[in-house]
C-alpha positions as protocol buffer text, in pm:
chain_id: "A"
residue {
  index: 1
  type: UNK
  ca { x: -1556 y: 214 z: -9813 }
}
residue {
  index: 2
  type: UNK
  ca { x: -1253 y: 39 z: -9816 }
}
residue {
  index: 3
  type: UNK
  ca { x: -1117 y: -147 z: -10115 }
}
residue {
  index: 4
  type: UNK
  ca { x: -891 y: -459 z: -10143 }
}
residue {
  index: 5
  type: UNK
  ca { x: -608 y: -515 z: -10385 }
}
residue {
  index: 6
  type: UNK
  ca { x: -415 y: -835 z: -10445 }
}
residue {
  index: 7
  type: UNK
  ca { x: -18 y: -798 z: -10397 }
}
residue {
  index: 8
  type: UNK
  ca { x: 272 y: -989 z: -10540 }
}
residue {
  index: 9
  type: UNK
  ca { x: 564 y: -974 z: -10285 }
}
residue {
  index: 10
  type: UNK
  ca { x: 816 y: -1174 z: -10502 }
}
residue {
  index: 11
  type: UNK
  ca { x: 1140 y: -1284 z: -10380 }
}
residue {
  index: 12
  type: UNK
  ca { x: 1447 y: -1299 z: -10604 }
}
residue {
  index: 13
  type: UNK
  ca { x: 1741 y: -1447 z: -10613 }
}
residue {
  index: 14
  type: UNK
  ca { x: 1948 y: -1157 z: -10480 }
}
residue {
  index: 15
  type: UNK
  ca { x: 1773 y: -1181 z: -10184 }
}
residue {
  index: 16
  type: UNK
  ca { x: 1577 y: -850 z: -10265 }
}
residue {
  index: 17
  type: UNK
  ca { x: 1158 y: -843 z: -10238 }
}
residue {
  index: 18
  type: UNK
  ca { x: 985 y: -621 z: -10534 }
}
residue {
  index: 19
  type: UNK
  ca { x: 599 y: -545 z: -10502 }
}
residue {
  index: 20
  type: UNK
  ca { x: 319 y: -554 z: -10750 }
}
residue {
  index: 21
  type: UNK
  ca { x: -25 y: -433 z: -10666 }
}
residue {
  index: 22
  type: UNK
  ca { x: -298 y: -550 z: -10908 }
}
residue {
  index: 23
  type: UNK
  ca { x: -498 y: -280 z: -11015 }
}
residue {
  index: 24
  type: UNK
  ca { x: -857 y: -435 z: -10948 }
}
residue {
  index: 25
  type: UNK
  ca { x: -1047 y: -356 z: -10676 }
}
residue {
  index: 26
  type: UNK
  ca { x: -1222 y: -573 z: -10426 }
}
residue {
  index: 27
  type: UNK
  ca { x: -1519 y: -446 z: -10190 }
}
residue {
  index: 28
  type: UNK
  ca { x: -1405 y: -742 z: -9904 }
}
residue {
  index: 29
  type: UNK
  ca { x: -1081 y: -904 z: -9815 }
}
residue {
  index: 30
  type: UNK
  ca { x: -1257 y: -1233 z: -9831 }
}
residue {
  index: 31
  type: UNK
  ca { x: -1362 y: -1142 z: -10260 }
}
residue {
  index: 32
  type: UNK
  ca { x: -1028 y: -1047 z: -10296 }
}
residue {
  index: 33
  type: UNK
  ca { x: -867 y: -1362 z: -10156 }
}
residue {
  index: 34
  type: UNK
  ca { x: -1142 y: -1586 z: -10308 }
}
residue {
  index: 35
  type: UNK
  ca { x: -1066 y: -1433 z: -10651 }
}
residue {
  index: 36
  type: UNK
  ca { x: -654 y: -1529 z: -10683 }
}
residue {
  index: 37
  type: UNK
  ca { x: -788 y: -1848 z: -10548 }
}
residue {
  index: 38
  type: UNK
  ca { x: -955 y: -1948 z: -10820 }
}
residue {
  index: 39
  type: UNK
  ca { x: -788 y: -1761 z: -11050 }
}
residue {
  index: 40
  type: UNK
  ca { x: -480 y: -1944 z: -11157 }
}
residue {
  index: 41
  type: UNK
  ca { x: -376 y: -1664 z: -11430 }
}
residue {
  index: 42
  type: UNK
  ca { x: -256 y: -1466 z: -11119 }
}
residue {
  index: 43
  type: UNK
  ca { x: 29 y: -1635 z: -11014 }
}
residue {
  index: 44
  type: UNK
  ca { x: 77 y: -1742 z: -11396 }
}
residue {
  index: 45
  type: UNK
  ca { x: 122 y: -1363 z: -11491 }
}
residue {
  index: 46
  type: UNK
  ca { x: 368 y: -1290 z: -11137 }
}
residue {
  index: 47
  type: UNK
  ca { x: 568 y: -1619 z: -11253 }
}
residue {
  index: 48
  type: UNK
  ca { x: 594 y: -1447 z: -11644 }
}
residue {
  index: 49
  type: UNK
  ca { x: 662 y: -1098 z: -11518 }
}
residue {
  index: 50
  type: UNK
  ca { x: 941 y: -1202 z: -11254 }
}
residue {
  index: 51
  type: UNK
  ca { x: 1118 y: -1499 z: -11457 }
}
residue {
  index: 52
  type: UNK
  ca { x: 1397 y: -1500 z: -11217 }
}
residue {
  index: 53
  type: UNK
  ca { x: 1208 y: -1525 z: -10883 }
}
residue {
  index: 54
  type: UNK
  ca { x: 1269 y: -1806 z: -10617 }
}
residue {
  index: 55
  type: UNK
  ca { x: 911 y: -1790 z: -10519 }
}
residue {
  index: 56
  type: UNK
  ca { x: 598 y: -1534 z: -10446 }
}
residue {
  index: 57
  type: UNK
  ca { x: 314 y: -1491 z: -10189 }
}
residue {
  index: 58
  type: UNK
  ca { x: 2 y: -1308 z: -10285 }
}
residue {
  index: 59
  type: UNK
  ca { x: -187 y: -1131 z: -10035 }
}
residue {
  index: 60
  type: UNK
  ca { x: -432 y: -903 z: -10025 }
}
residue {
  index: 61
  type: UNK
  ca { x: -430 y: -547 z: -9863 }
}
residue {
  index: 62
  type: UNK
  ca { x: -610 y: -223 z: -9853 }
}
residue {
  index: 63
  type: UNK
  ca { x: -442 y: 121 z: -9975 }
}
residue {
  index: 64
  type: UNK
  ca { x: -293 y: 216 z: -9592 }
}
residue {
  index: 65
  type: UNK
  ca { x: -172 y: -112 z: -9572 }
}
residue {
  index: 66
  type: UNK
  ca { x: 26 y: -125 z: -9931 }
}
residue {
  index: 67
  type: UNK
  ca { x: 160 y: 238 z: -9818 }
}
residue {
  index: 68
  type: UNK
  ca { x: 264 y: 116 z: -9494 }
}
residue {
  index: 69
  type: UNK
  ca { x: 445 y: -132 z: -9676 }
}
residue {
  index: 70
  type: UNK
  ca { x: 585 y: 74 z: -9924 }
}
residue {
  index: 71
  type: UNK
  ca { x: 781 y: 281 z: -9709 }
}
residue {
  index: 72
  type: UNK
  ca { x: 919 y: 4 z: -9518 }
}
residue {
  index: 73
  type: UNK
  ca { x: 1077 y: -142 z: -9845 }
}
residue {
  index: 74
  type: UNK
  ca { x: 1211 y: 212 z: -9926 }
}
């Protein structure tokens, strides 16, 4: 079974991305979507953690897909 994280790519002002997996689990895409959704805390916590950021998207990936993107940022 696969399971579905949400992921913080945050943009700062140097023009670098960092990435922040949360550590909860999802069983769908769509729970895991549907969840930062309605979950304002989310970005709240992203926004506290990354002060200096010019902006964030959240998305939602499984395990290959957050190691795929992984070693692209590396």
């Amino acid at each position: 079974m696969i399971s579905w994280f949400i992921v913080a790519i945050v943009y700062m002002q140097d023009g670098t991305e960092r990435i922040k997996q949360m550590q909860k689990p999802f069983q769908t895409r769509e729970l895991c979507q549907q969840f930062y959704r309605d979950t304002p805390s989310v970005r709240r916590d992203i926004m506290v953690m990354f002060p200096q950021q010019t902006g964030h998207t959240l998305v939602c990936l499984d395990q290959n897909q957050i190691t795929e993107m992984e070693s692209l940022s590396t």
